[in-house]
C-alpha positions as CSV (number, residue, x, y, z in Angstrom):
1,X,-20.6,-4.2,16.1
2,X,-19.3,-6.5,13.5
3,X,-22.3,-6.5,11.3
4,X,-21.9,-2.4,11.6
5,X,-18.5,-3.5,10.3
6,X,-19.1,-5.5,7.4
7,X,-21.7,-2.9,6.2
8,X,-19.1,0.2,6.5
9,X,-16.9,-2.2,4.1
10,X,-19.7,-3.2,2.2
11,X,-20.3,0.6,1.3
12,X,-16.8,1.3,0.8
13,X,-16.3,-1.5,-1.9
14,X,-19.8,-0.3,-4.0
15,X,-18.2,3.0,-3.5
16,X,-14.5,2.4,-5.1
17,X,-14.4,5.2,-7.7
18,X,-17.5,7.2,-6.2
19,X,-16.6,10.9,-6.8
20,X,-13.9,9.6,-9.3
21,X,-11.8,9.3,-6.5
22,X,-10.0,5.9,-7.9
23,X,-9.7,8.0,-11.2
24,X,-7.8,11.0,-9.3
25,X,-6.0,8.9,-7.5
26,X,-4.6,7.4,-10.3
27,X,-4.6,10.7,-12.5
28,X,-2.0,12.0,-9.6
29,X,0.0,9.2,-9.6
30,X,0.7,9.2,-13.0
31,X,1.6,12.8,-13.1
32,X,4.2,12.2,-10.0
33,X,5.9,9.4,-12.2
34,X,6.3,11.7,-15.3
35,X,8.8,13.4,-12.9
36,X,10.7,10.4,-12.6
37,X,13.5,10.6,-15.1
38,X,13.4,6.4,-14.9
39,X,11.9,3.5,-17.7
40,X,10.4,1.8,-14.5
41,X,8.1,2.9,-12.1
42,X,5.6,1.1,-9.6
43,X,2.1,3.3,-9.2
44,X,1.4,1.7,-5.6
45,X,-2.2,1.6,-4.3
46,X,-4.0,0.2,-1.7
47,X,-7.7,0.9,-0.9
48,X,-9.5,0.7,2.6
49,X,-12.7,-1.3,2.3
50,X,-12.0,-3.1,5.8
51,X,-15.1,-0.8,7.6
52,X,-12.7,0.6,9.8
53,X,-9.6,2.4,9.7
54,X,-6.0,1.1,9.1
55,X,-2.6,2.2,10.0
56,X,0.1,2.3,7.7
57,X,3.3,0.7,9.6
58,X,6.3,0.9,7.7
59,X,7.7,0.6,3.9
60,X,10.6,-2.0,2.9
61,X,12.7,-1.5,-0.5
62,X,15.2,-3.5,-1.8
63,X,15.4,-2.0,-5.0
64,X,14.3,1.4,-5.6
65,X,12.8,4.0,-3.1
66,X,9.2,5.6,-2.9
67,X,9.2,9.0,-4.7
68,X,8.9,12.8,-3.2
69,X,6.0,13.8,-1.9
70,X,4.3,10.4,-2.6
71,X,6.6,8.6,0.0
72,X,4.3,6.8,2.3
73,X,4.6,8.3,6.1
74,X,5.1,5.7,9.0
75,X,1.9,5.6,11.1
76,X,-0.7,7.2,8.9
77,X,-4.4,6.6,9.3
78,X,-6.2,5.5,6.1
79,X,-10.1,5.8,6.2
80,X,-12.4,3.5,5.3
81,X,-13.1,4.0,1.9
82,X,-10.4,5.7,1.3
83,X,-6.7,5.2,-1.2
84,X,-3.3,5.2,0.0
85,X,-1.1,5.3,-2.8
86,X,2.7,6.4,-3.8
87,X,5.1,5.9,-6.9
88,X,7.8,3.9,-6.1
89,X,11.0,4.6,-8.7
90,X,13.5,1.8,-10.0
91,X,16.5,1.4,-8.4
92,X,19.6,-1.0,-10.6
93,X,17.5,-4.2,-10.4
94,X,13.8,-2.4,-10.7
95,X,11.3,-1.4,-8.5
96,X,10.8,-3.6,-5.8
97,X,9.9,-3.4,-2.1
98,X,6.6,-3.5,0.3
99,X,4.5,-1.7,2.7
100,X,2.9,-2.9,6.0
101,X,-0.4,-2.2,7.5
102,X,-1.9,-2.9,10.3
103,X,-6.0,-3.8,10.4
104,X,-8.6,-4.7,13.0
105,X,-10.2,-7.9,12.2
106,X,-12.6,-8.1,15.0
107,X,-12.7,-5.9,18.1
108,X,-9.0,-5.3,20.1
109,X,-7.9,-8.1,18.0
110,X,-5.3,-6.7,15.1
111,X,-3.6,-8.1,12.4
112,X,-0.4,-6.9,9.6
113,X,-0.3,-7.2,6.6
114,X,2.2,-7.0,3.7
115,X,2.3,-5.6,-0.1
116,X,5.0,-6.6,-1.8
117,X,6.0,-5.9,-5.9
118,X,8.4,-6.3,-8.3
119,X,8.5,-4.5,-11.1
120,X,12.3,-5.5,-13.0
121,X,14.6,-3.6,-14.7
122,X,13.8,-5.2,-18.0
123,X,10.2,-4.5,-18.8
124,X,10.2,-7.3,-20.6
125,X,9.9,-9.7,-17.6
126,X,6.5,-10.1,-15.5
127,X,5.9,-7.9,-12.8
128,X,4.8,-9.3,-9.5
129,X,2.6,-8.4,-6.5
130,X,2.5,-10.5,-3.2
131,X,0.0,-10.2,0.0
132,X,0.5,-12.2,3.3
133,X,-1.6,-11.5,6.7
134,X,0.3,-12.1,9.8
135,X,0.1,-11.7,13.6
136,X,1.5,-8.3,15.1
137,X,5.2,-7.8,14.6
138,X,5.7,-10.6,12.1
139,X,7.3,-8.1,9.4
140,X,9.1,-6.2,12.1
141,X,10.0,-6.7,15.4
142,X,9.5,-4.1,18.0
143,X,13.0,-2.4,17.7
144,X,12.4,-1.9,14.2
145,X,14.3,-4.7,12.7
146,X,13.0,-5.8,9.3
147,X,12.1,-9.6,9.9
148,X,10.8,-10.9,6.2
């Protein structure tokens, strides 16, 4: 089962941008944050090549809030080899917050894990990106309580 695994993500990595689909996804992004009457915007994806499905948990912002129709929706299923992706718009101090997913590493046994960015107010300092892997509920407690 685990080598079935590690072949479905094997595919799913040599497959990135088969059909273009990296492309579009991108493409759509970009015409979501020509909407967005801000100078900063975060184009926010995250692509499935785990070889099995993953749920997306919950978003965090602290500055700035995912936009429209490309807000992320609590408890989606993202496919193997498939993009989950949103536009997050600046708030006062930029465009900065995460997501949380949670993945099967080996069979019943589950992990999260976290996406963070920052992308400032002044363009002229670095943007960031952060990834940590946790147990269960280490972002978020059951009640719903941001943790991090």
């Amino acid at each position: 089962m685990a080598e079935d695994r590690k072949a479905r993500a094997k595919d799913a990595l040599n497959t990135i941008d088969k059909d273009y689909k990296k492309s579009f996804t991108i493409e759509y992004l970009k015409q979501e944050a020509v909407k967005i009457d801000h100078s900063s915007v975060t184009l926010c994806m995250v692509y499935n090549a785990t070889g099995d499905t993953i749920r997306f948990l919950y978003p965090h912002d602290w500055s700035g809030t995912a936009y429209g129709e490309t807000a992320p929706k609590p408890q989606v299923e993202i496919s193997n080899g498939a993009w989950h992706s949103f536009v997050h718009e600046s708030g006062t101090g930029g465009s900065t917050g995460a997501v949380v997913y949670r993945i099967q590493y080996e069979p019943q046994k589950y992990c999260d894990v976290m996406q963070a960015w920052d992308t400032p107010a002044d363009l002229k300092d670095p943007n960031k990106v952060y990834t940590e892997i946790q147990e269960l509920f280490h972002f978020m407690d059951e009640k719903g309580n941001w943790e991090f």
